[in-house]
N, C-alpha and C positions, 0 to 999 in steps of 0.2 A: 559528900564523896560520891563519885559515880557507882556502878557496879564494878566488884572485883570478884572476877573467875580465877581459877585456878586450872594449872596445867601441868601432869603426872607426864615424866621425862624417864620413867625409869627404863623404858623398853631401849632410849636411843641414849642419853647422859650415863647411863647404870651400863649398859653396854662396854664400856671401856674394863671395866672391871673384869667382866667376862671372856669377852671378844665376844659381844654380841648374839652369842650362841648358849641363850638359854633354855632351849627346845620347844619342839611346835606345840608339843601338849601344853607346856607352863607358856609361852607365849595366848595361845587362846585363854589360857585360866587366869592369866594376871588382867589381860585386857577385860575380861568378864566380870572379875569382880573388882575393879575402877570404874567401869559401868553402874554396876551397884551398887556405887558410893553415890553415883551421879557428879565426877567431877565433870567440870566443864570441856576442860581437853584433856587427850590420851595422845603423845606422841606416838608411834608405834615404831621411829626409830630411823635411819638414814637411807638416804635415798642417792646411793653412787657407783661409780660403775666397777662391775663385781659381777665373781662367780654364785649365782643366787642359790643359797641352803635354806631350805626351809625353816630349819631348825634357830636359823639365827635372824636379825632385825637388819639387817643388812641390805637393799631391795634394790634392785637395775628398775622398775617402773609401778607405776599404781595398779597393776594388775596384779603382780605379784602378792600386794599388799590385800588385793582383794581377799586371797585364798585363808586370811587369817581373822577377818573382820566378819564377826555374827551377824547373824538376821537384826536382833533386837537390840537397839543403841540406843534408847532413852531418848534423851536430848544431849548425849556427849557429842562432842567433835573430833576428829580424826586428824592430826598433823604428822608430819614429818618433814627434817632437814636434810638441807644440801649446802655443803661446802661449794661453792660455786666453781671452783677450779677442780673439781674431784666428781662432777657430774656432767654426764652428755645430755643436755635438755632435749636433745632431739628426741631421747627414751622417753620423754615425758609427754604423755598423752592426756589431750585437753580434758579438762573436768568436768566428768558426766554425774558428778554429786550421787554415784554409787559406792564412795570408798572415803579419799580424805579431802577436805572443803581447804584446809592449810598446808603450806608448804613457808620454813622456815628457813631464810637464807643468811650463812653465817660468812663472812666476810675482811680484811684485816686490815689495817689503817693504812697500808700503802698499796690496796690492790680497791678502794672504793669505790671508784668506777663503774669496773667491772665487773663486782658485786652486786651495786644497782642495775647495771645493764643484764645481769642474772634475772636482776628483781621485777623488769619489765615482762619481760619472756612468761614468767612465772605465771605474772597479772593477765596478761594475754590470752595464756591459754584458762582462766577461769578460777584461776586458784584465790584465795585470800592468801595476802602473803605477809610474812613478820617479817622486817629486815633486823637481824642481832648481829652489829657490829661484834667483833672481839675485841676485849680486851677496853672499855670505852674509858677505864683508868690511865689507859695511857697516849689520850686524846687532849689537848691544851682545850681550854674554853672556845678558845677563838675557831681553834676546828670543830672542835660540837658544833658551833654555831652555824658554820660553812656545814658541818652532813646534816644536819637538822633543814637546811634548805632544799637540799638535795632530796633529802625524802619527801618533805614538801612537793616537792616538783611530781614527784614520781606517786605518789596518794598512796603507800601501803595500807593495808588494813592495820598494822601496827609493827611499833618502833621498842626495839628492849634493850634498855639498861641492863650489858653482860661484864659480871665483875668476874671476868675469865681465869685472873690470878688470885680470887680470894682477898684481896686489897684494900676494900673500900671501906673505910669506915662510916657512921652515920654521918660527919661534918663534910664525909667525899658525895653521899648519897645526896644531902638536901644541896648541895651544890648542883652537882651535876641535872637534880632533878627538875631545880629551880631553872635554868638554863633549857631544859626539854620542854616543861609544860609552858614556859611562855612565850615561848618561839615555836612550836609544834604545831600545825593543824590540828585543830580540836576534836575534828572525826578521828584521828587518826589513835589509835589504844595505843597506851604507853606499858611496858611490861618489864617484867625485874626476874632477873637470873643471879641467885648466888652459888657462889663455893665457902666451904667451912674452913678455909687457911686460917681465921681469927676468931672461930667457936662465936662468930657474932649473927650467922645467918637468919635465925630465928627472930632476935631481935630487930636486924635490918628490915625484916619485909613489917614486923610490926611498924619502925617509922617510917616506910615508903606508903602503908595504907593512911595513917596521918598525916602524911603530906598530900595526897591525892587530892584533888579538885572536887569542889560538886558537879564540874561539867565534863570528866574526865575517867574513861572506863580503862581499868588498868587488868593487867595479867601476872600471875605471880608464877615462877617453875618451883616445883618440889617433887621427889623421887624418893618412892616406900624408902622407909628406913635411912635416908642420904642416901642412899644406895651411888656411887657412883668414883671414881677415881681417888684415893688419898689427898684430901680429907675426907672429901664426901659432899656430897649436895644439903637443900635445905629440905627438912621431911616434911614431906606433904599431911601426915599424918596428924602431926603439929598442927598445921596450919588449917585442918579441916577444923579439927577442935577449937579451934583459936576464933577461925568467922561463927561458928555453930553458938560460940557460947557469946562474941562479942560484937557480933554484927548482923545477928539475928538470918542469919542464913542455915537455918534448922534443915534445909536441904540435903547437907552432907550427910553421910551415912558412914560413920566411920569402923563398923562391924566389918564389910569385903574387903577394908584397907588392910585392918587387922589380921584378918585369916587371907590374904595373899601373903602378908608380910611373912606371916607362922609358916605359910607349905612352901613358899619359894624364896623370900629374900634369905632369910635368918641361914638358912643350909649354905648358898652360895659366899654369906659372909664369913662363915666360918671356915671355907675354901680359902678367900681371897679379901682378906678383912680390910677394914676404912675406919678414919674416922682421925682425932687429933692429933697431930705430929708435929713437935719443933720445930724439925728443919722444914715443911710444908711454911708455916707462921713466919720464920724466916725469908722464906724465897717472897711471900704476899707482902712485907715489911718493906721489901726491894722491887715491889710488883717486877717478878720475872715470872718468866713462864716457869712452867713447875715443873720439867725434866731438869730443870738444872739444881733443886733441891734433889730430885731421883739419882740424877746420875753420883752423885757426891754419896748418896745414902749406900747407893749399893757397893761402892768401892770396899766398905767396910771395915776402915783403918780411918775411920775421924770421928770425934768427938763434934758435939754440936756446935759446939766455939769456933773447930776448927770452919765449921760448915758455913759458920756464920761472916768468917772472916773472908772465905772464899767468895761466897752470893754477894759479900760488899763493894767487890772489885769489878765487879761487871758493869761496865759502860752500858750507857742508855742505848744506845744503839745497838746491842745486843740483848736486849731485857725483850723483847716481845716474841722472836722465832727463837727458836734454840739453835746452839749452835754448840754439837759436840766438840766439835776439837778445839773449840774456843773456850772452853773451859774446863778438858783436859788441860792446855795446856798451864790455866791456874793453877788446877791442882797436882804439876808435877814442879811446876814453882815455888807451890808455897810452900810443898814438903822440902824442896831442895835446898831454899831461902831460908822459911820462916822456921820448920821444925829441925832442919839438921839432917837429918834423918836418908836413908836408901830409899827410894819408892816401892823398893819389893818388902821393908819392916813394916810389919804393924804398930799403928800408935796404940800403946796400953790404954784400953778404957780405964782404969784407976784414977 
């Protein structure tokens, strides 16, 4: 197996949780002690066009991003994402390797193009870049195949496997992954993003490092605690312990993971809590996007049955962007149809 680094997402994936406004002090104190750990990368968070708060992970350019990055970095590295349609490259100023060396471009299976052509620009001005399709579950083989060329073409520093819905199980992973590493340019790092829809995250990146090549340097995301949208990400904290004790990467330091996790994640969890839910497991069962489990959850007049029958009716064509009023109007169907029922009664939880 090549080398596998690891990469703490919590400042920009954990961000959702918050609105990215975890404050300047706990921003410098979380980055400092990920340092500490010596992971490999430290996202520090999104890069899109915005009114810039200090206070939040949120940045219009890499200067901005300057004003929160210590003297003393180890040997960590510095990334950050861009939705390619939600940022003005023009902001982005070429890379004087005083701040972040990565720039991670996420992108959606009918806009890849112009995603890549994101991912040129990126390369141009100096950056190392990750191209993370979204959502690579709901990409047919034969299209892997076709954007696997395409990055080809274009030499990113690396390509990640993003299970955007929580969806994939081990037999979607060795598939999918078997299809990347042997069509992939060999320079090129292969890298793995999960969500916890199936309480399987932990175990997935254990067999994505067994599957990895010996000529194949791979990247893993994990965020303190899952820290990140219901369900949650994969925890880093896990995984630190996990190479320490089984891949001899004595490196990690899982003491700063710990004591960030104690003074900033554990409080904000208990504001805005994460972690396993039915109807989440349900919508990854259907690989849909996950406001459409959200939007069902908060109505607060359905049973998980009912939740489950709703996320079944949704056309493939609608499973990847959300679409509210496309599933309102399920669920004023299915009460009108299936339960009988007023839209304005509540279904008895009993």
């Amino acid at each position: 197996m090549g080398t596998v680094n690891l990469l703490d997402c919590t400042l920009r994936d954990g961000g959702y949780i918050n609105n990215w406004k975890f404050g300047f002090l706990a921003i410098k104190s979380i980055i400092t002690y990920l340092i500490e750990s010596q992971v490999d990368y430290i996202e520090i968070g999104f890069l899109r066009n915005c009114i810039y708060d200090r206070n939040s992970t949120l940045f219009n350019n890499v200067e901005e991003i300057k004003a929160i990055l210590p003297k003393y970095r180890a040997n960590t590295n510095f990334t950050a994402m861009a939705l390619h349609n939600q940022y003005d490259l023009k902001k982005l100023e070429p890379n004087d390797g005083a701040a972040i060396e990565v720039i991670r471009v996420t992108f959606h299976d009918y806009d890849v193009d112009e995603g890549l052509k994101f991912c040129k620009e990126v390369i141009k001005k100096g950056y190392q870049c990750f191209c993370n399709p979204i959502n690579i579950m709901g990409y047919s083989d034969i299209n892997i195949l076709k954007l696997v060329q395409k990055i080809n073409d274009i030499k990113p520093y690396a390509f990640s496997i993003v299970d955007t819905f929580g969806s994939m199980t081990k037999n979607d992973l060795q598939r999918i992954y078997l299809l990347i590493e042997n069509n992939l340019d060999k320079s090129i790092v292969i890298g793995l993003h999960l969500h916890e829809n199936l309480s399987l995250a932990y175990s997935m990146a254990q067999d994505f490092m067994a599957m990895c090549s010996n000529n194949r340097n791979c990247v893993i995301d994990g965020s303190l605690l899952g820290m990140g949208r219901t369900p949650g990400n994969l925890c880093i904290e896990l995984m630190i312990n996990y190479l320490n004790k089984y891949y001899n990467k004595t490196k990690y330091n899982i003491n700063p993971v710990l004591e960030a996790i104690d003074e900033h994640i554990i409080r904000i969890k208990k504001l805005e809590s994460w972690g396993y839910s039915d109807a989440y497991a349900l919508s990854a069962n259907y690989n849909l996007h996950r406001n459409y489990a959200e939007y069902l959850l908060q109505k607060g007049d359905l049973r998980t049955k009912n939740i489950n029958h709703i996320l079944s009716q949704i056309e493939d064509i609608k499973k990847t962007a959300f679409d509210e009023e496309y599933v309102a109007d399920l669920y004023y169907k299915y009460k009108k149809i299936v339960l009988g029922i007023d839209t304005k009664e509540k279904i008895s939880p009993v």
